[in-house]
C-alpha positions as CSV (number, residue, x, y, z in Angstrom):
1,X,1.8,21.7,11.8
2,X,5.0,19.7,12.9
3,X,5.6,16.0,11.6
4,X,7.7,13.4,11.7
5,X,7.8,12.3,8.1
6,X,11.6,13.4,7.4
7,X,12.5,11.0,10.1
8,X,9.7,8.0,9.5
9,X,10.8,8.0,5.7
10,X,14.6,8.1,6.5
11,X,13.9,5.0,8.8
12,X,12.0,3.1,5.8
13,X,14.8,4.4,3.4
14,X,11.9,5.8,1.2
15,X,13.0,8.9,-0.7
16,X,10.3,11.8,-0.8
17,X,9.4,10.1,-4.6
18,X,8.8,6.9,-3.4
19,X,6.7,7.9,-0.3
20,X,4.8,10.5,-3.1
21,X,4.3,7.0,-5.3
22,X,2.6,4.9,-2.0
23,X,0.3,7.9,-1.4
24,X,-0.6,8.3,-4.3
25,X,0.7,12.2,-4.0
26,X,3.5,14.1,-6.1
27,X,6.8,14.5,-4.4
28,X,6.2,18.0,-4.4
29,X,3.4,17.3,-1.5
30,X,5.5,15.3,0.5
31,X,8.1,18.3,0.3
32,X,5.8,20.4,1.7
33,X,4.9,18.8,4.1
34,X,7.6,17.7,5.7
35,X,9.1,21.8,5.4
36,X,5.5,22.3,7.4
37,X,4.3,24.5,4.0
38,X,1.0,22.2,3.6
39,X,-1.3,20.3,6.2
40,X,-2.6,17.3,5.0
41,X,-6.4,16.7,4.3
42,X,-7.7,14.1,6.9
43,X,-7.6,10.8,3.8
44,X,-3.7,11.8,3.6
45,X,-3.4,12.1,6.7
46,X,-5.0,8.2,7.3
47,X,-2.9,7.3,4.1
48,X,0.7,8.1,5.5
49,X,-0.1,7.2,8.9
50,X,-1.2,3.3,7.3
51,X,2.2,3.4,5.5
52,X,4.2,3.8,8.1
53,X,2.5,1.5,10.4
54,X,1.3,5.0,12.9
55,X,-1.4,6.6,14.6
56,X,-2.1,10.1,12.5
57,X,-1.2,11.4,16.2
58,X,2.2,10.4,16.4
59,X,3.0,11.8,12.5
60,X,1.4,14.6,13.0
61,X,0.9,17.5,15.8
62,X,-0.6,20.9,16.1
């Protein structure tokens, strides 16, 4: 699944830690998904796209 979180974070100047710390996730998750190694369950999914203000849509695409 393609995402934007590389870019969203980079525009919040969050490093992957941080963003790991708000969603309550370790930075190892946030690495993989933003490499497009994981898919995120549907509550992280709602979690990252409330952090960065989103729709889950326009994070996240098929």
């Amino acid at each position: 699944m393609k995402n934007r979180l590389r870019d969203l974070r980079g525009e919040k100047g969050w490093s992957q830690a941080r963003l790991a710390e708000l969603a309550r996730v370790s930075r190892q998750t946030i690495q993989a998904l933003e490499s497009g190694r994981y898919d995120p369950s549907l509550p992280l999914a709602f979690t990252l796209a409330k952090l960065f203000g989103r729709r889950i849509e326009d994070i996240f695409e098929p």
